[in-house]
N, C-alpha and C positions, 0 to 999 in steps of 0.2 A: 177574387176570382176573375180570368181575365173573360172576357170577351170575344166571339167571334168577329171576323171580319162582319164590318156593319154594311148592310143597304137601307138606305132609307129612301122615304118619299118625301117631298116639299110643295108647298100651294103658294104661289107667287100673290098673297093677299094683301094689298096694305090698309093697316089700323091707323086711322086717322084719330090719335088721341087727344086732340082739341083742337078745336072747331079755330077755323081764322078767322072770327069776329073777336075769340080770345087773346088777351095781350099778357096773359100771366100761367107760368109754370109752376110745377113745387120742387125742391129739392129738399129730400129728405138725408137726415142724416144720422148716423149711427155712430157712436163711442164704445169701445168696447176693451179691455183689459185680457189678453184670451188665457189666461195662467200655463204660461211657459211652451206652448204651441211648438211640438218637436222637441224639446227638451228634453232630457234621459239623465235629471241627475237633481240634487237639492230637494231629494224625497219624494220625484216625481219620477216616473220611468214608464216604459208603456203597460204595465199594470193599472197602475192608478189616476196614469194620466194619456190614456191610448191614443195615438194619433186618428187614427181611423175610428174609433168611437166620437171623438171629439169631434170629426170633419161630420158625420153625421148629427151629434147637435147643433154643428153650425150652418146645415144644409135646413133644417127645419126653423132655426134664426131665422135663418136672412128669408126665407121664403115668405115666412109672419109678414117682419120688416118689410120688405123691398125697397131696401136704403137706394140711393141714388152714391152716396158716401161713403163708407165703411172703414174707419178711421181704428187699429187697432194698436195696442203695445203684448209687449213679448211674447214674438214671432225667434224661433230659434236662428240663428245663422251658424250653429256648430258646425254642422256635418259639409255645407258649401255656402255661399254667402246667398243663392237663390232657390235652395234645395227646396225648404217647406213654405218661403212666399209662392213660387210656382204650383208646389203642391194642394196650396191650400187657393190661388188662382181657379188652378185646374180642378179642384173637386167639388170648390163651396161654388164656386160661379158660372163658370164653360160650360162645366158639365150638369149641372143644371138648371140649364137653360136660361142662362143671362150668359151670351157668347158677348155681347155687346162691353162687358166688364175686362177693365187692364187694372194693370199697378204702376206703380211710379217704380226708380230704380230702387235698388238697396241701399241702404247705407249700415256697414258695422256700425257694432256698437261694442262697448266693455260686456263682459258678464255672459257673452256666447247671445245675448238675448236684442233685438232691433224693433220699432216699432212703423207701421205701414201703412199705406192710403190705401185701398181698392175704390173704384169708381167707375159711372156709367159712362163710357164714352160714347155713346148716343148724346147724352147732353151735353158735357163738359167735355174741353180738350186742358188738358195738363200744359201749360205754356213755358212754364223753367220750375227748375226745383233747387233750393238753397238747402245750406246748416249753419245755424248759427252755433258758434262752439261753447258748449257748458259741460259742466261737470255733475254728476258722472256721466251724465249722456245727453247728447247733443239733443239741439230741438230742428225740426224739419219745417222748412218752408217752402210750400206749394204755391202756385200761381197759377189760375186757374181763367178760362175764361166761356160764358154759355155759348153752345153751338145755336144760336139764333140765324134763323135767316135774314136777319136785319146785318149778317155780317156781310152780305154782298154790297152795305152799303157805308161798313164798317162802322160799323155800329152793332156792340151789345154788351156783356155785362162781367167783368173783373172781379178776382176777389182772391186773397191770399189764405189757404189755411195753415196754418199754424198745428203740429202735432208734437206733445210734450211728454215725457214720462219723468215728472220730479222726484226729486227721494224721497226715499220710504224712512219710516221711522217717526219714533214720539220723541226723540229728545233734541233739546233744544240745540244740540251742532244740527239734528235733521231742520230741522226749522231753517236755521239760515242758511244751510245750501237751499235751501226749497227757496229762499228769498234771492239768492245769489241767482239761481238759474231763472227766477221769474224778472230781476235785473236787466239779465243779458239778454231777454225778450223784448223788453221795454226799451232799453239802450238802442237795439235793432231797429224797432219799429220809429223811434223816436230819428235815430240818423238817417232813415229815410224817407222822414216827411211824411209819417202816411198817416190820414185821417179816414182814408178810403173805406170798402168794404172789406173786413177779417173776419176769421174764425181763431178761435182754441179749443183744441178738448185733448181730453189725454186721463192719464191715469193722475191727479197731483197730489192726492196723498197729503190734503189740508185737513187737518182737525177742526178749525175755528177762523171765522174768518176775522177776526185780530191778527192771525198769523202774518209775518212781513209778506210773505208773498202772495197773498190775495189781496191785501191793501196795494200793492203794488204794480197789480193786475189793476186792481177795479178803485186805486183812488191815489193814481198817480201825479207826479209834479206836472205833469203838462196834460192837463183837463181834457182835452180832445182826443186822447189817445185812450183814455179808456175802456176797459172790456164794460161791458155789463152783462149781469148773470141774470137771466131769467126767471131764478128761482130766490126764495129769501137767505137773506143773508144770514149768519146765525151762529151757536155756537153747535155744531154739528155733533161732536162725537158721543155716543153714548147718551143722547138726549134723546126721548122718544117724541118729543115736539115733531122734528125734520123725520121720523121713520118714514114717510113717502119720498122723499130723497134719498135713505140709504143706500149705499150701494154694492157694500162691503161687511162681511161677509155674508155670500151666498151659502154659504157651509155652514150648517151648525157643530155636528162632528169632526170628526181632522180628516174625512177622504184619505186613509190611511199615510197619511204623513203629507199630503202632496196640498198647498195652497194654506188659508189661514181661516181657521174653524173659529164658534161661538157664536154666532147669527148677524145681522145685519144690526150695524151698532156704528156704522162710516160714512159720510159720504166725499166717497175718492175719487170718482171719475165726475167730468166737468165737460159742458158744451157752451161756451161762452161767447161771446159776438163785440164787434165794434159799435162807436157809435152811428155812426152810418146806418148801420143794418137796423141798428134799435129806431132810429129817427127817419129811415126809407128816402134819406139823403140821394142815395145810387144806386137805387132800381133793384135792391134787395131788403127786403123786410122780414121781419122773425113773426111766424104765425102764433097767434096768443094762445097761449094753454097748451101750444105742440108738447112743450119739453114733459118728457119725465122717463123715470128709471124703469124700466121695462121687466113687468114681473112684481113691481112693486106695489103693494096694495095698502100698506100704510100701518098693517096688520102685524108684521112679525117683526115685528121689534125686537133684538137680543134672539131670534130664529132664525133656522134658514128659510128658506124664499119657500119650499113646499109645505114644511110642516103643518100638519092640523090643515089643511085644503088653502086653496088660493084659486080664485075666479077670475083673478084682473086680464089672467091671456089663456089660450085657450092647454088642454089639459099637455098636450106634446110638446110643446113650445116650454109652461113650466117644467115640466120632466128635463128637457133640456138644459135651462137655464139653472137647474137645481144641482144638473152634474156633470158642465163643462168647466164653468171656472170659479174661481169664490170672490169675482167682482159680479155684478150682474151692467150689460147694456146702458148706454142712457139715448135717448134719440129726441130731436126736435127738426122740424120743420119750417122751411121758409119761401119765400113768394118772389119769383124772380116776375120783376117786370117788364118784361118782354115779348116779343114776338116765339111763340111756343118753338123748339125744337123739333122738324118736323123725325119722328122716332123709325115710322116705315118697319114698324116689326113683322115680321109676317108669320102666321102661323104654320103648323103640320095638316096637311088632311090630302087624302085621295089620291093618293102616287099618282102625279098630274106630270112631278121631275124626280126620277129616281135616279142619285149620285150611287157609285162602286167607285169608293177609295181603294187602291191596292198598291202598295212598293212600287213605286215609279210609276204609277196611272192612275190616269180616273177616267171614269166612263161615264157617260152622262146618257140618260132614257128620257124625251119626253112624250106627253102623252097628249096634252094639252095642244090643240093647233091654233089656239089664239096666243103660243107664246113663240111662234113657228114666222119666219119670215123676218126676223128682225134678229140683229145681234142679241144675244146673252152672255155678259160677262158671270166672271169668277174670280175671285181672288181667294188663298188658302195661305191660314194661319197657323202658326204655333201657338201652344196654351199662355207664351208672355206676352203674346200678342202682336209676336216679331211676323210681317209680309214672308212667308216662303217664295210665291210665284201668284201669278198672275194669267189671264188668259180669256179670249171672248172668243164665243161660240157662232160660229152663219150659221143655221141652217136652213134651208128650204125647205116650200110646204111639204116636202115631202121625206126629207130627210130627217127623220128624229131620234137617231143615236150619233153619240161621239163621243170616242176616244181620244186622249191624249198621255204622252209620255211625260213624268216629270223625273228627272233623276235624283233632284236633291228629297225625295220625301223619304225619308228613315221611317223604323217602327216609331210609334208615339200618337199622341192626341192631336188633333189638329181641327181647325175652326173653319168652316168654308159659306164663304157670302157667294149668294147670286144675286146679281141687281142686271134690269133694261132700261132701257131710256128714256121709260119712267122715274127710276130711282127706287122703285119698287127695291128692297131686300129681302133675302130671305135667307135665314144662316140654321145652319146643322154643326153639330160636334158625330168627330168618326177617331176610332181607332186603327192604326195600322200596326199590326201586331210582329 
């Protein structure tokens, strides 16, 4: 249902989230499988696999969560190559209330289906983004580095993520593409010399780790290059030893045709790291105990993730997780060393600045005379996170409305930061219908 034209209010507050005697951050991070996300076909359609039902179990995720990361596989690109990344930009995160969150570009994939970074850009800035070419589907390389105020003296903290979706399948041709594509990983990282800070995670669809492609990952010819997994190594499938790591299937049932029923008996999704990050070589470290599969209590073994009760998260969250996808989440946590991100989020409270977005203007109220005398900029966004316009505000003590004309704003969602020369921010989501 749409929306009226919105007014809102804003309180120019800044949340000072760790103190400057602090030298360390967290980023957290989240893996996640979204089963066919926009997709309308392979027994999934929006009956059984609803966009808009699913965008609200993923608004009650990521809420749980509050990943800094959000690293997903099959995102559809059927209908336009940025149709349901935007969409799911715009409804899991803008709109509410993480405006601070972009994505990286798209990239096709075979099969209608691509896989995606979302991330805080309060912390990180996305600095280039690679593909390495595999079959059937490419793997993405991010390059990433922390928004640290140590960069005015250039200095702060790098790190590549790596995002994989390897084949699916038990038999042994699946195997060696899965070894094939974890090859052209290694080959990659290998011709580039890099020993540095990485990430992997992705959906990989390992059975056992004898399979070539985890040995390949994690006990490769050039020792320094190695992933390591946080968690034990094992023979995964169908063993109730690892049921605290499964992560597949979340369905016991078949959810009427759409995903892969029988209970949790896999574990397919993987958050893995360099040695760097393992050894805090380069000002990143992996926090002990962070990792694990989200929803998972160690408990349903050969079930799905709800049956017969589950307390590991809280009762909405499992609702959720029991019927968006038949992977569930895996998340872990790491410790940047550095000087913190100053974040400047500002809260809502007391129509102190009331914004009226309308087709070609905005109008701005304030109320506040300690925000009176000094410039107030704005900048206003689109939900990909693309600059529309720009524009600062004089006013004097006694002037506290202003209007301005912008002609490029169409109907749509759009993102608007206030900051002073404090650096205060303050951001609101508006619809112009």
């Amino acid at each position: 249902m749409k929306k009226p034209l919105l007014a809102f209010s804003l309180t120019l507050v800044m949340l000072i989230l760790f103190a400057n005697t602090s030298a360390q951050d967290v980023i957290k991070i989240t893996q996640y499988n979204l089963l066919y996300f926009g997709l309308d076909e392979t027994g999934c359609d929006q009956i059984n696999n609803n966009i808009y039902t699913k965008t609200n179990y993923l608004k009650t995720i990521i809420n749980y969560l509050d990943p800094d990361i959000f690293a997903v596989n099959e995102i559809s690109d059927a209908v336009s190559p940025t149709n349901y990344q935007d969409y799911l930009l715009g409804s899991v995160f803008l709109y509410n209330d993480r405006p601070y969150f972009t994505r990286a570009e798209v990239h096709n994939e075979t099969y209608n289906l691509t896989s995606q970074i979302f991330y805080n850009s309060n912390k990180l800035t996305l600095k280039s983004t690679n593909y390495i070419n595999s079959w059937p589907r490419d793997i993405h390389a991010y390059k990433f580095y922390y928004n640290s105020p140590d960069l005015i003296n250039g200095d702060t903290v790098y790190f590549t993520y790596y995002l994989a979706h390897l084949k699916a399948g038990d038999t042994g041709d699946d195997a060696d593409t899965r070894n094939d594509q974890a090859n052209d990983l290694m080959s990659y990282i290998n011709y580039h010399n890099s020993t540095d800070n990485y990430f992997l995670s992705g959906d990989l669809n390992l059975y056992t780790n004898t399979e070539g492609a985890y040995q390949r990952l994690t006990n490769y010819s050039n020792a320094a290059l190695n992933f390591i997994d946080p968690e034990t190594a094992g023979d995964w499938h169908n063993n109730s030893t690892y049921a605290d790591i499964h992560t597949q299937s979340a369905f016991y049932s078949s959810n009427s045709g759409c995903g892969s029923s029988g209970g949790l008996d896999d574990r397919f999704d993987f958050i893995i790291f360099s040695n760097a990050i393992n050894n805090n070589t380069d000002n990143i470290s992996y926090v002990a105990n962070s990792y694990r599969a989200v929803g998972q209590d160690g408990n349903h073994f050969n079930s799905g993730v709800s049956y017969n009760g589950n307390t590991s998260v809280p009762t909405d969250v499992l609702n959720a997780l029991a019927s968006n996808s038949d992977h569930l989440p895996v998340y872990a946590e790491f410790l940047i060393n550095q000087t913190p991100a100053n974040l400047n989020i500002i809260t809502q409270s007391n129509d102190e600045i009331t914004c009226v977005l309308k087709s070609k203007s905005i109008t701005v109220n304030i109320s506040n005379n300690d925000l009176l005398n000094q410039p107030l900029h704005y900048s206003i966004y689109n939900i990909t996170g693309q600059k529309i316009t720009s524009n600062t505000i004089n006013l004097s003590q006694t002037q506290t409305s202003y209007t301005n004309t912008h002609k490029n704003l169409d109907p749509g969602i759009y993102i608007i930061n206030f900051y002073n020369s404090k650096k205060s921010i303050q951001t609101k989501k508006t619809l112009i219908q």
